[in-house]
N, C-alpha and C positions, 0 to 999 in steps of 0.2 A: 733416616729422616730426622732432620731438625726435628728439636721441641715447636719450635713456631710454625712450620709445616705441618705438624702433628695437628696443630689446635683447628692449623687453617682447612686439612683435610676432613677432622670432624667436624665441625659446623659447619661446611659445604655438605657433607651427609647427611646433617642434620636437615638442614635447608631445602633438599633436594629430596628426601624420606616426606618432611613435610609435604610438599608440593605435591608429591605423590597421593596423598591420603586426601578423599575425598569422604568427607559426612555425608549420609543420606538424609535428603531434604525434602518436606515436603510441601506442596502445592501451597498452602498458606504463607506458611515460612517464606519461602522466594519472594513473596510479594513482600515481606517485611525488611529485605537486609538493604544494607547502604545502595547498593547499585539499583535496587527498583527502585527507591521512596528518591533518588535525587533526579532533579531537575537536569539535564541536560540541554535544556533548550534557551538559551542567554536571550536572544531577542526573537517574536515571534516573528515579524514582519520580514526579518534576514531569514529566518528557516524556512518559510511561506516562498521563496523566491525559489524553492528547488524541489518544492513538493509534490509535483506535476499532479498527481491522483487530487489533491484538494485543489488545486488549481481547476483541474476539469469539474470538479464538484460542484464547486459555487459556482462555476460560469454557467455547469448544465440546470442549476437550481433556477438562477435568475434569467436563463432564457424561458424556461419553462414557467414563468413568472411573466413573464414578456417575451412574449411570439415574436414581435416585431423587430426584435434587437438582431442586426447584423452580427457579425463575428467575423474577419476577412479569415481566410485559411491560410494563416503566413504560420506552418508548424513545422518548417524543413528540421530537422534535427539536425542538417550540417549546419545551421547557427547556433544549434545548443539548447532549443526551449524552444517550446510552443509561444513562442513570445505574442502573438495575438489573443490567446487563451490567457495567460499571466497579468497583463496590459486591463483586458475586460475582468476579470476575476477581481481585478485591486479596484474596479469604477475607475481606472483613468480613463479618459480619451483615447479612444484609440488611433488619433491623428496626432496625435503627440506625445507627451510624458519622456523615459527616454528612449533614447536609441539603440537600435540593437545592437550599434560596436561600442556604445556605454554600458549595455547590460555585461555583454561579453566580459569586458575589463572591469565590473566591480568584482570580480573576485571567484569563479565558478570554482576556479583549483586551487582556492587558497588554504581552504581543508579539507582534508579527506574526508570529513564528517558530510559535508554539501556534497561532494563529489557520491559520495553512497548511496542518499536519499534522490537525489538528479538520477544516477542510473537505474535504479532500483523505480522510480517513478514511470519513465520511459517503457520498460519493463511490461508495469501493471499497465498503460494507456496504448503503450506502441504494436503490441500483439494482442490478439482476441482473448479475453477475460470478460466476466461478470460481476459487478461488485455492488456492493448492499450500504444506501446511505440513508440517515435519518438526519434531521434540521430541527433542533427546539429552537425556535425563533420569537420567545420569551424575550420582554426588557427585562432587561437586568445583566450582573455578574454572575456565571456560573459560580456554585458550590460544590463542595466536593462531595453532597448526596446529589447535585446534578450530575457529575460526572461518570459516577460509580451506576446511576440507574443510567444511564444513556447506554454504559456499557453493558450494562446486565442485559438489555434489550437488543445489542448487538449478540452479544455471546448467547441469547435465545434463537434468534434466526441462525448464528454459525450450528448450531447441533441439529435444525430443523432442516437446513439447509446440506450442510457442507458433512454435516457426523451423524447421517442417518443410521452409519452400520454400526457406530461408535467405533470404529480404527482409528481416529486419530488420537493426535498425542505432540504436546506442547514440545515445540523446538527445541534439541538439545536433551531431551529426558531419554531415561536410561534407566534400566529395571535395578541394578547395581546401587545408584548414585541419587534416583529416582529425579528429584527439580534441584538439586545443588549446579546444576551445570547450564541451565534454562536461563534466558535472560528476560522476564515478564518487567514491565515498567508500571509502577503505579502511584505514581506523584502526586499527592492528595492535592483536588481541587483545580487540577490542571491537564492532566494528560492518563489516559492507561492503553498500553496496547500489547499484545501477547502474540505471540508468531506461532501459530499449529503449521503439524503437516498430514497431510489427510492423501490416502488410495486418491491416484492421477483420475479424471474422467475419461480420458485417453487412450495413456498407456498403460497396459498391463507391468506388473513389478515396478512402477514409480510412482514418486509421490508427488505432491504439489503444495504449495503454500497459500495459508490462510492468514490472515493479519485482523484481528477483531480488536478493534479501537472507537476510543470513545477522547475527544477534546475540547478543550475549556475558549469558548469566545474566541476561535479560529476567525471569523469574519465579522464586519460591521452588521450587526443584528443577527446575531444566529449566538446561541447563547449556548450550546454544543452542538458537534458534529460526531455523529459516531455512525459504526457499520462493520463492514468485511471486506478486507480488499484480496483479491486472489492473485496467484501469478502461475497460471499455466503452463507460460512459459519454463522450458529444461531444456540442458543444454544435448544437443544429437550424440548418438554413440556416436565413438568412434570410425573415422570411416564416410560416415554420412552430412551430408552439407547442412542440409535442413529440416526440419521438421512443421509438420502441416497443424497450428493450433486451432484453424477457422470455425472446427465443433463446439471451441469454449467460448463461442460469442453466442449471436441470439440462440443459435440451436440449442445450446445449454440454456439460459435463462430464459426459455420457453415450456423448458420441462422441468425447470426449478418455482415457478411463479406459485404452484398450489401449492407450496410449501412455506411460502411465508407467510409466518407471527404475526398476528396484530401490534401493534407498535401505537402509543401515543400519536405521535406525530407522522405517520405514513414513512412509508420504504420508497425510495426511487432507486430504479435501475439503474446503473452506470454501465452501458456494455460496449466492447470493441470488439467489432465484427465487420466482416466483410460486406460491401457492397453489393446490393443483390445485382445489378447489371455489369459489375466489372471487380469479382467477385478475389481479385488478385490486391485490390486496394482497399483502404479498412476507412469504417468514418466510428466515432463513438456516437450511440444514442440513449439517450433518457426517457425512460418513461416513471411516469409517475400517476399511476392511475390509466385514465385515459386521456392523458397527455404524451405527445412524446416532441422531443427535441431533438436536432439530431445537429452535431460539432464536426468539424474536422479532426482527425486524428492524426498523432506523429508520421512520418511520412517514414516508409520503408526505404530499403535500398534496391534497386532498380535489378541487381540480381535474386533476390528473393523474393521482386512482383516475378523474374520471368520464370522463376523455379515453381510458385505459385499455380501460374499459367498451362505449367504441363499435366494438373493434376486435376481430377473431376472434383467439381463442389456440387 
């Protein structure tokens, strides 16, 4: 072997030894290195266009604020977005503002990063879950002791709620490695959110995801918005088409409700759940109190209403 292939073979093993070797990190620490403390979010209003779970949030907030407000149920997913949800969410008109083959062409796959957050969104809204939001609807600019106690009060209803047995355990952790490998976000003054995974309510030997977040001046008047967002949804063993989630809608946040925290500013429910007379089709509803709102939901695909259909609810 060359001298120069020599040098180039050690510092690839060098390189590659490195990359191997993980520190063990812990919970605190994560929250300090460059990838939690930075910003990833360049403009909120462009990220706000693919966030479906906050999109239904503030629309369920401000129906439930006003009874009277319409909502049309234009939520086909083969156009890509709940765009009647998106449209009212932002206060435009919902007879105008734009169009949906101008929504389409600003950009849905222009990066992977949207395309994530869009699918991932769908997700938490288009199959039966229950999720947990709170509104400080404060004038003002959020601070980053707004943020950080919005979320504390989040991350008190997820253990009251979602880690009653304590098995969960922050995405990505590892007894080995412990939170070197976890990707927690905690951008002072702007944004935190942490991904658990916590025993399925379901299935037996699977887990399911928890999302506990807390963010800065998401909408006009709402000075943060924090909660838990879950996704029930997993994907069927092998072999098998579909899987029936319809338990993780009201049924669950009917046996979760004495479980939650006092909170400042009140919990509203965000649930996707089946329709009690056509029990194959899903609507999201809000309650807040004794209020309840009730939205259109992403619309499924017409093999999995009729897969639905064969099965007792």
């Amino acid at each position: 072997m060359s001298p120069g292939k020599l040098v180039t073979a050690v510092l690839l093993g060098i390189v590659l030894s490195g990359c191997a070797t993980v520190e063990p990190m812990s919970f605190e620490e994560s929250l300090q290195t460059q990838l939690a403390t930075r910003n990833d979010i360049r403009v909120w209003d462009e990220e706000l266009r693919y966030r479906v779970e906050f999109q239904y949030a503030n629309t369920a907030r401000q129906k439930l604020e006003s009874a009277e407000l319409e909502i049309p149920p234009n939520t086909n997913i083969g156009i890509m977005v709940p765009f009647a949800i998106w449209e009212f969410g932002r206060g435009n008109d919902l007879g105008g503002g734009l169009a949906v083959a101008d929504w389409l062409n600003s950009g849905l796959t222009k990066e992977s990063r949207y395309r994530h957050y869009y699918n991932r969104g769908l997700v938490y809204m288009g199959v039966p879950n229950t999720h947990y939001f709170t509104f400080d609807e404060r004038a003002g600019t959020a601070t980053p002791d707004d943020v950080h106690a919005a979320w504390d009060e989040a991350f008190a209803l997820f253990q009251s709620v979602h880690n009653r047995s304590g098995d969960c355990h922050v995405y990505g952790f590892r007894e080995d490695y412990q939170y070197a490998r976890t990707y927690p976000k905690d951008v002072l003054g702007k944004y935190k959110d942490i991904l658990w995974l916590c025993k399925h309510p379901l299935f037996e030997n699977e887990q399911y995801k928890v999302l506990v977040m807390a963010y800065a001046n998401p909408f006009p008047g709402v000075r943060v918005i924090a909660g838990t967002v879950t996704q029930c949804y997993i994907d069927p063993p092998r072999g098998q088409k579909d899987l029936d989630f319809r338990n993780c809608g009201m049924r669950q946040a009917n046996q979760q409700r004495s479980f939650l925290p006092d909170s400042r500013f009140g919990w509203m429910e965000l649930i996707t759940t089946p329709i009690p007379e056509t029990p194959y089709l899903y609507e999201v509803v809000a309650i807040r109190g004794d209020e309840v709102a009730r939205l259109p939901a992403p619309e499924t695909t017409e093999d999995y209403q009729e897969s639905l259909k064969e099965r007792p609810y």
